[in-house]
ZAMARGU-4260 file (C-alpha; in steps of 0.2 Angstrom, whole numbers, plus 5000, padded with zeros to 4 digits):
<rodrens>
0) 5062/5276/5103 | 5066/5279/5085 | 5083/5268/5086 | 5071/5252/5087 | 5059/5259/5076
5) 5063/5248/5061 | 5065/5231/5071 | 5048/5233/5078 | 5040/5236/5062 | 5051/5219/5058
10) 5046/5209/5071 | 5026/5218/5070 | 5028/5211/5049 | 5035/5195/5057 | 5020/5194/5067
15) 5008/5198/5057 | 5015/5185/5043 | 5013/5172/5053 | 4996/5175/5057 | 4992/5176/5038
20) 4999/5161/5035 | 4991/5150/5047 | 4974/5159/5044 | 4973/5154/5028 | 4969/5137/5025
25) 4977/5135/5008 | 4991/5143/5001 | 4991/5145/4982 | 5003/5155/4972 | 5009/5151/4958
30) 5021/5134/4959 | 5021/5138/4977 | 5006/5128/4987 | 5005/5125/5005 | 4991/5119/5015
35) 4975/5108/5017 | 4961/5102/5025 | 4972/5098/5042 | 4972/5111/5056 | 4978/5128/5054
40) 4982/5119/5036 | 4997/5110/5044 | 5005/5094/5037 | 5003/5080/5050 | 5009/5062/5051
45) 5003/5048/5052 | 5001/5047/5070 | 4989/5064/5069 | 4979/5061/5054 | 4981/5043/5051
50) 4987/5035/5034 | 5001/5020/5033 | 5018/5017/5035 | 5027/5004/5020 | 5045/5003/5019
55) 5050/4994/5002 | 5068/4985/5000 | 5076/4985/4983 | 5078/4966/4976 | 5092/4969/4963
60) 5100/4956/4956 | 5117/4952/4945 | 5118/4939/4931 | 5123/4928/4943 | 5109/4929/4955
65) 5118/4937/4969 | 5110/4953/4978 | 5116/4970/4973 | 5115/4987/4980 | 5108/5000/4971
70) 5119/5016/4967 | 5112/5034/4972 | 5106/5039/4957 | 5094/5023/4955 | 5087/5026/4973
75) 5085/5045/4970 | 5075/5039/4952 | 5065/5027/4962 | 5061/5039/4975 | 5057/5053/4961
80) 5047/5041/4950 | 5036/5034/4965 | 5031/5053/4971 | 5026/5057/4954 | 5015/5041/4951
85) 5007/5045/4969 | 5004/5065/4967 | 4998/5062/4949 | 4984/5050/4956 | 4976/5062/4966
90) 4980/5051/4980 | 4987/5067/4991 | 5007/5071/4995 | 5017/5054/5002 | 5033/5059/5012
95) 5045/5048/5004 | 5064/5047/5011 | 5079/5032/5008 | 5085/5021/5021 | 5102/5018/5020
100) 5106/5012/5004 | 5093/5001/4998 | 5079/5005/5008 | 5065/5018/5003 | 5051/5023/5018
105) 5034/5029/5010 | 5022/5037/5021 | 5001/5041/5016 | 4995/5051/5029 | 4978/5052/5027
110) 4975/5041/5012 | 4963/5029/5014 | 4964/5018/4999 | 4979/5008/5004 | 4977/4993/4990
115) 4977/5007/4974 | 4993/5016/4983 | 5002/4999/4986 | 4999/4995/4968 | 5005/5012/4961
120) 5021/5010/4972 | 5024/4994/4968 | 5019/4991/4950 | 5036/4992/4939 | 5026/4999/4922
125) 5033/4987/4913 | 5023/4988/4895 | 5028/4975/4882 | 5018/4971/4866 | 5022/4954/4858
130) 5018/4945/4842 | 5006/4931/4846 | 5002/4914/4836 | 4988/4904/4842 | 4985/4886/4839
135) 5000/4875/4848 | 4995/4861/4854 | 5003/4854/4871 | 5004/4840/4881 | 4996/4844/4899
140) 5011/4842/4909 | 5010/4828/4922 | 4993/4820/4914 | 4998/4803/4909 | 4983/4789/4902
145) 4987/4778/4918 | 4980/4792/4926 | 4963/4788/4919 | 4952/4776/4924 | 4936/4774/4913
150) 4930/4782/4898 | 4911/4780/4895 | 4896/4789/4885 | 4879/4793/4895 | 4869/4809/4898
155) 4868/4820/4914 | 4858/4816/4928 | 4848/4834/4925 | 4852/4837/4910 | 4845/4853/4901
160) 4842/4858/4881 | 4850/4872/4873 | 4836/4885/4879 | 4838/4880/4895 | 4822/4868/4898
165) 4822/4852/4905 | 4823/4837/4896 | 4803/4838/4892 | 4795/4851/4884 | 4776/4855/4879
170) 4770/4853/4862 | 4756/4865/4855 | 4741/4852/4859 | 4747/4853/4877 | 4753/4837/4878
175) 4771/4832/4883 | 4785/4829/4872 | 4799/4819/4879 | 4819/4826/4872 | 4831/4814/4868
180) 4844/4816/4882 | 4862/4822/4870 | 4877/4811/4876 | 4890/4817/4886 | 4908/4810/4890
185) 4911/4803/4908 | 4930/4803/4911 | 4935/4794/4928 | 4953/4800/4933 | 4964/4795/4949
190) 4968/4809/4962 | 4983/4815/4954 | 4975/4816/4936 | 4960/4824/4944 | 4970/4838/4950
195) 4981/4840/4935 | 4964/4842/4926 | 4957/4851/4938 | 4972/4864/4939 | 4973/4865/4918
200) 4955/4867/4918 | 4957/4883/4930 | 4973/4892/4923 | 4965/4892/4904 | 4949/4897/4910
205) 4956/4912/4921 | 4968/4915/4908 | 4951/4915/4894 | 4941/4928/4907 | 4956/4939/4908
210) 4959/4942/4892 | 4943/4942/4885 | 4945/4930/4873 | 4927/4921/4876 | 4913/4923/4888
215) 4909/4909/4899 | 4891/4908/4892 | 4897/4904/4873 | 4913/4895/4865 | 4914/4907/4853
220) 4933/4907/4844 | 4949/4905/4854 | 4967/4901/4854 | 4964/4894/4871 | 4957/4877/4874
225) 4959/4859/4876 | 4960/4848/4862 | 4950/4831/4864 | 4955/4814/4855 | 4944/4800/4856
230) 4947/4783/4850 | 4934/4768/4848 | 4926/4762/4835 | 4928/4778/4827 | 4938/4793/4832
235) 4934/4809/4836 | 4946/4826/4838 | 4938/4840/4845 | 4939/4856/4856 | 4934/4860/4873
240) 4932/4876/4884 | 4932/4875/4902 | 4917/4882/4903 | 4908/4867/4895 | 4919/4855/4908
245) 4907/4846/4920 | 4910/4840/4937 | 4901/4832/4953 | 4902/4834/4970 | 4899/4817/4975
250) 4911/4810/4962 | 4926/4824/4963 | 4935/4814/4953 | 4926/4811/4936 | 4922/4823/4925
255) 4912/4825/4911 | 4911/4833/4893 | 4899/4835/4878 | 4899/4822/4866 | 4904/4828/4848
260) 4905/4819/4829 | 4918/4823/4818 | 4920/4839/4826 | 4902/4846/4827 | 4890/4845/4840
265) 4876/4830/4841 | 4863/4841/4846 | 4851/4831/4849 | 4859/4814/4849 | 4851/4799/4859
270) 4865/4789/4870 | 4859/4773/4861 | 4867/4782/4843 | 4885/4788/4851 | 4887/4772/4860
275) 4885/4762/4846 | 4893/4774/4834 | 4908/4775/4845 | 4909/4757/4854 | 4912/4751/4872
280) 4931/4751/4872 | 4935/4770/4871 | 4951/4777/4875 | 4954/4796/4878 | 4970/4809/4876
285) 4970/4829/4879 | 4981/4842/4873 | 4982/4860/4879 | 4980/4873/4866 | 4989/4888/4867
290) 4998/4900/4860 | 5018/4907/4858 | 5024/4924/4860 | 5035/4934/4850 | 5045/4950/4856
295) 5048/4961/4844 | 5057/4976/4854 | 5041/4986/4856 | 5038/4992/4874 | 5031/5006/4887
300) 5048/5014/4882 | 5045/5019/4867 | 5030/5026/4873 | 5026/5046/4869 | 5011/5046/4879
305) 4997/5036/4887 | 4980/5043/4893 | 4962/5036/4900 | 4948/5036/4889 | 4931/5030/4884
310) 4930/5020/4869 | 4919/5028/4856 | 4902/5016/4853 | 4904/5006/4869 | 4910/5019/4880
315) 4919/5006/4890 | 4934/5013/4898 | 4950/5011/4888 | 4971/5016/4889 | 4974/5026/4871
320) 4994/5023/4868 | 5005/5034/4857 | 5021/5026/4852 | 5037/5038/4846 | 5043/5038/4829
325) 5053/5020/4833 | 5038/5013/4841 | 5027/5020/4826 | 5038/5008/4812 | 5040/4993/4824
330) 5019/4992/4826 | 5016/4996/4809 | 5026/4981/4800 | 5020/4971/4816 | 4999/4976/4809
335) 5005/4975/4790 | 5011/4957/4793 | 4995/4950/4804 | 4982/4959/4797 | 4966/4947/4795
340) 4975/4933/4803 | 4964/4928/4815 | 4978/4916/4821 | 4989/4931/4824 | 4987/4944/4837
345) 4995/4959/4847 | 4996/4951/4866 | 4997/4966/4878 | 5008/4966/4894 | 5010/4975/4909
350) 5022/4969/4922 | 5019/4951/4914 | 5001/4951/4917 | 4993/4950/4899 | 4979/4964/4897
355) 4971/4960/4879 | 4978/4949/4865 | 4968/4959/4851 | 4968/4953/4833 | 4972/4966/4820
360) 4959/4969/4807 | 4968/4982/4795 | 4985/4990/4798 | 4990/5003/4809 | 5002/5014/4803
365) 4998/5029/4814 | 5008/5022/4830 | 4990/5025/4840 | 4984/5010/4849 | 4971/5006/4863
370) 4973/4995/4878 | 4953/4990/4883 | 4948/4974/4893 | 4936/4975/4910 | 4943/4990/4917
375) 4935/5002/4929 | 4935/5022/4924 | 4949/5020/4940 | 4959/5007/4931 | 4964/5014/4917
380) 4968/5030/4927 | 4981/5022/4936 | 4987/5011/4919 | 4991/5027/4911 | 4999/5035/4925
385) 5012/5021/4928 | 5015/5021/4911 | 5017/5037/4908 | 5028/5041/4924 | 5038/5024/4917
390) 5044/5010/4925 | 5055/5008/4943 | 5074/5009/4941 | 5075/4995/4952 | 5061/4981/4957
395) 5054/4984/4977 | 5047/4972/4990 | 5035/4976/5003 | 5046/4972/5021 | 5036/4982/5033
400) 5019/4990/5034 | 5010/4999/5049 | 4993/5007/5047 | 4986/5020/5059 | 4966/5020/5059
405) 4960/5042/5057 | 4950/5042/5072 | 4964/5037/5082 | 4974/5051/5074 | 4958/5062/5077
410) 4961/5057/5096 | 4982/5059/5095 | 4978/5078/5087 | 4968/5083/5100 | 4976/5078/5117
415) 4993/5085/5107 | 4981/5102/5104 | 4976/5102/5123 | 4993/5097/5130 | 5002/5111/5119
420) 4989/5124/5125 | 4990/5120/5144 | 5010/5121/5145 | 5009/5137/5135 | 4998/5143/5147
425) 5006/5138/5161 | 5023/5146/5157 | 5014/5162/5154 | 5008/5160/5170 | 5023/5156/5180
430) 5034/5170/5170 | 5021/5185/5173 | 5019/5181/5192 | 5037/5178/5195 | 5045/5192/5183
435) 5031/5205/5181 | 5034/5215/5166 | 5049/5205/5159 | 5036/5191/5160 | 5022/5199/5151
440) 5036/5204/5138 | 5042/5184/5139 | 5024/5179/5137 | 5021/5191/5120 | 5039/5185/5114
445) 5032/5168/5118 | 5016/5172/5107 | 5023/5178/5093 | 5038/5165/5095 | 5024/5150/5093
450) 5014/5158/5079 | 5032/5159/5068 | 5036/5141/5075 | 5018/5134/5065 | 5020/5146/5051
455) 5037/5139/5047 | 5032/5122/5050 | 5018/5127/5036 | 5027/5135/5024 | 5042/5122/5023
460) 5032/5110/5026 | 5036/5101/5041 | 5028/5085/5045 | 5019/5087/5061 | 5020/5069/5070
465) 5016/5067/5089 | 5035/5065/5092 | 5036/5082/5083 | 5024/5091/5095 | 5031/5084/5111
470) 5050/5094/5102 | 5039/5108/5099 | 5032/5111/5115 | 5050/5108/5122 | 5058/5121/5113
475) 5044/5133/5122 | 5053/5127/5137 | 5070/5133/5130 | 5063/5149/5124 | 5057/5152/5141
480) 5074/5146/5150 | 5082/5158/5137 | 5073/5174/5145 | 5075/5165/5163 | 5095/5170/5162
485) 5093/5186/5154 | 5081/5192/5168 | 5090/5186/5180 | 5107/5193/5173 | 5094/5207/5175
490) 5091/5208/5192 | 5108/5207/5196 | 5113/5223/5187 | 5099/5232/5193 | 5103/5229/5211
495) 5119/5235/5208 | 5113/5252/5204 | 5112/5252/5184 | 5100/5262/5174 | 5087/5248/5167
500) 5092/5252/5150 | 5111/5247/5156 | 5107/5233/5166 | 5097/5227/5151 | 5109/5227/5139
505) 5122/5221/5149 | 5111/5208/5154 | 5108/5202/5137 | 5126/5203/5133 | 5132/5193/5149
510) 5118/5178/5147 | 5123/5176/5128 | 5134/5165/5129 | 5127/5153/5139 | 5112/5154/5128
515) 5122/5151/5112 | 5132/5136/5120 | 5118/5127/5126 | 5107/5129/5111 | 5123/5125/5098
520) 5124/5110/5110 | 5108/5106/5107 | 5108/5109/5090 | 5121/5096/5088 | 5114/5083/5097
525) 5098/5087/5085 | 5109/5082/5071 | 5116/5067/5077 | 5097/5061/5080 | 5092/5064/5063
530) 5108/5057/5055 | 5106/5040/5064 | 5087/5041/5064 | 5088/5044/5045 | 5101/5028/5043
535) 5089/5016/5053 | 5072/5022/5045 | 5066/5026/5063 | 5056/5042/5058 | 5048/5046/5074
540) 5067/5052/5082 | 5070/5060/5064 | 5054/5070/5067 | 5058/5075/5082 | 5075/5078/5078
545) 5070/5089/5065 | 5057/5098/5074 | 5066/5102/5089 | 5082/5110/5080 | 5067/5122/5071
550) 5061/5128/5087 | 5080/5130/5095 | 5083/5142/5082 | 5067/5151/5081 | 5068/5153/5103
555) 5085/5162/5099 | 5076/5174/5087 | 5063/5177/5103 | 5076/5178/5115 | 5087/5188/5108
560) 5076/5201/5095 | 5061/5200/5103 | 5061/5198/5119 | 5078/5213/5120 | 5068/5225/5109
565) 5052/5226/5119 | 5061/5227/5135 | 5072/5242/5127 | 5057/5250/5123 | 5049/5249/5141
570) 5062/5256/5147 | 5060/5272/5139 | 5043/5274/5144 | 5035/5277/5161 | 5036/5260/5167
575) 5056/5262/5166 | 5057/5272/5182 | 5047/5256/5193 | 5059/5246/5201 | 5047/5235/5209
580) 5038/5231/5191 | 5054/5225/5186 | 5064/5216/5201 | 5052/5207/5214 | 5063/5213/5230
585) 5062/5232/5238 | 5068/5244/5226 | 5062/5263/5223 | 5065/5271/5208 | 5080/5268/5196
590) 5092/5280/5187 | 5085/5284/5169 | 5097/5280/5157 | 5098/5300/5153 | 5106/5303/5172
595) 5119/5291/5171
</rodrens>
């Protein structure tokens, strides 16, 4: 009994191991942290726990415009910098692998907020800060004056004051004081004017909303705008914001703007003074006002740091920026030269998007600047995050996307829990009925066997997927097939008149083989699987692949440890001289292994 004293304490620390593992929800120690809120703390796929499915294909292109592959070490950075983005967020842990050579498979299990995951994959980072100057004046492309029809000076048909009213108001004897209804300009254009103007109309207004350059109630100051020339018996240049552009449904095509005198509003101003001021024969031009950018080097890579914030009087949520020493000089003589120019500004991009074009009201020498504009608390989470993990090696396109719902993953986990159980159970059944004490030592080596399997699958981890339980529960099979041709081996020896202990051994010895060529056989057609699998992105072989080739290995522990030490120590106790508990055929007692 002592000879296999110290491999039962082994497999008893094996055991009991195992069982720690899976009891505890969580593992934390240290840089070493397993677990979650899954069952038995397990990683599952998507298929268990729901989540989505995106693989992304890399859009690299040469001078020349001709698609390029990416080299090892810009998939491995993409891959790397993508996990960091996703972990950082709080989002949960993505399993993330490449595809061949340009592919990249990123898979959410269990994340719900699909469009902020999307973005934080897909957003390259790229921070730029440009040197604005406002005031050029463009022709709106397309927008020619046969496009428009007739110019004419009238008032609204409800048509309010500057308070809000309408056009009466009561005086303070209670009688009622009609307003002068202020002027307004109609402009009638044909359909392709009307859409030109339509369109520029919408692109500076989104652009004015975006950046926050001025609110829709007020025109406030702006380097966005259109520039209005009037000619008639006078002339009038002035500008317009969208916000104060006028249009009708049952005229789609006209469009109608307040009148203004030598550059100030008429406020009031009867129609019977503008149309004579101005004249009947009135001719009209626009001009888009915008601004040009400048680069002057500085971007998110000379960045040290970028963090959330709230800013300190508003509390509006805000991105604090921290450039390195480069970045420091390079925005410093950028403030110096702009400061007080309210014709200058900072224009602030990421990935081309413009975030805030502030003006610079004193230098800034300290290289610390804030990126604010109508962010949520979120938002500027996430803007800090993908400038601080930097920008993708390589740009990425969305090719393929499948989303599978939780409570269908709910369902998936809990046929696979109930299925798993009831083959378990039927094996145990089969072996102890058939093999009597080999198959109660089968069915403990088969217990402890599946406790290792999900302890392992823990503490790699392994992603659980449907596809991987179905290999799971296949590889109990083979564990059990394993014992099958040791006892049977067994039986043979023992009818021939070998001690049990012999007969043991030699059975073990004689089934080897066949054990290890089947299982290396399996082994190998595991790999092939996953190789393939892993070239054509088709995950749910790879999982299977890699889970079945786990519990090969492990059901050679069971077999071949487990299963031989157990029986070896039966046979040195009472139950070693019962034939008939050991071989199901007429048998009286056997040789002890002292006798022989």
């Amino acid at each position: 009994m002592r000879r296999y004293a110290r491999t039962l304490i082994l497999i008893i620390l094996l055991f009991l191991g195992s069982v720690a593992a899976l009891a505890v929800q969580k593992i934390d120690l240290g840089n070493f942290q397993r677990g979650g809120d899954t069952i038995l703390g397990l990683s599952l796929g998507l298929d268990l726990q729901g989540g989505s499915h995106m693989v992304y294909q890399t859009n690299l292109v040469d001078q020349s415009g001709q698609t390029i592959v990416p080299s090892e070490e810009q998939m491995s950075g993409l891959k790397k910098t993508i996990e960091r983005r996703i972990n950082a967020s709080g989002l949960g842990e993505p399993i993330i692998q490449v595809l061949g050579e340009d592919r990249l498979l990123v898979q959410l299990p269990g994340i719900n907020d699909l469009d902020r995951a999307r973005k934080l994959i897909g957003d390259t980072a790229l921070l730029e800060f440009k040197h604005r100057t406002s005031g050029t004046y463009l022709d709106i492309e397309g927008l020619d004056a046969e496009m428009i029809v007739s110019v004419s000076i009238d008032h609204l048909p409800e048509q309010v004051d500057a308070s809000g009213n309408t056009e009466s108001k009561v005086s303070d004897s209670g009688t009622v004081d009609e307003l002068p209804k202020t002027p307004w300009i109609f402009i009638e254009f044909t359909d392709d004017g009307s859409a030109i103007f339509q369109d520029t109309l919408g692109r500076i207004g989104a652009k004015m909303i975006s950046t926050g350059a001025v609110s829709p109630s007020s025109m406030g100051s702006s380097i966005f705008g259109i520039e209005v020339n009037i000619e008639g018996n006078e002339s009038l240049r002035y500008t317009i914001t969208p916000f104060f552009v006028e249009r009708f449904e049952d005229q789609p095509n006209q469009f109608a703007i307040p009148y203004a005198q030598g550059g100030q509003s008429t406020m009031p101003m009867s129609i019977e003074q503008a149309q004579a001021f101005m004249g009947d024969d009135l001719t009209i031009s626009f001009q888009e006002i915008t601004s040009s950018d400048e680069d002057i080097g500085l971007t998110g890579d000379l960045l040290e740091r970028a963090f959330p914030s709230q800013h300190a009087q508003t509390s509006e949520p805000i991105v604090n920026v921290q450039f390195n020493d480069e970045g420091t000089k390079i925005f410093g003589e950028l403030t110096q030269e702009i400061a007080n120019d309210t014709s200058q500004a900072i224009a602030i991009m990421l990935d081309g998007d413009e975030l805030i074009a502030p003006v610079v009201l004193q230098p800034i020498l300290t290289g610390s600047a804030i990126i604010s504009g109508s962010f949520t608390l979120n938002e500027t989470r996430d803007i800090a995050l993908l400038l601080e993990s930097g920008r993708l090696p390589v740009p990425i396109d969305l090719v393929q996307e499948r989303t599978v719902d939780s409570i269908l993953g709910a369902d998936s986990l809990e046929k696979s829990v109930i299925a798993g159980i009831i083959g378990l159970v039927l094996v145990l059944v089969f072996m102890t009925l058939y093999y009597r004490i080999p198959g109660l030592v089968a069915a403990s080596a088969l217990f402890i066997y599946a406790s290792l399997i999900l302890a392992i699958f823990k503490l790699l981890p392994v992603t659980l997927t449907l596809s991987g339980v179905a290999a799971a529960i296949l590889s109990i099979g083979m564990a059990v097939d394993a014992n099958i041709l040791i006892f049977e081996r067994m039986k043979d020896e023992l009818r021939s008149g070998r001690t049990l202990t012999s007969a043991i051994n030699i059975g073990f010895n004689r089934a080897w083989p066949a054990i290890r060529d089947s299982n290396v056989s399996t082994l190998i057609t595991c790999g092939i699987l996953y190789y393939f699998s892993n070239q054509l992105g088709t995950t749910v072989v790879q999982g299977f692949a890699a889970t079945l080739a786990i519990g090969v290995m492990i059901s050679m522990l069971s077999a071949v440890l487990i299963s031989r030490t157990f029986l070896r120590v039966l046979a040195l106790t009472i139950f070693g001289r019962k034939a008939n508990m050991f071989v199901p055929t007429k048998g009286g007692s056997l040789p002890h292994m002292d006798q022989q």
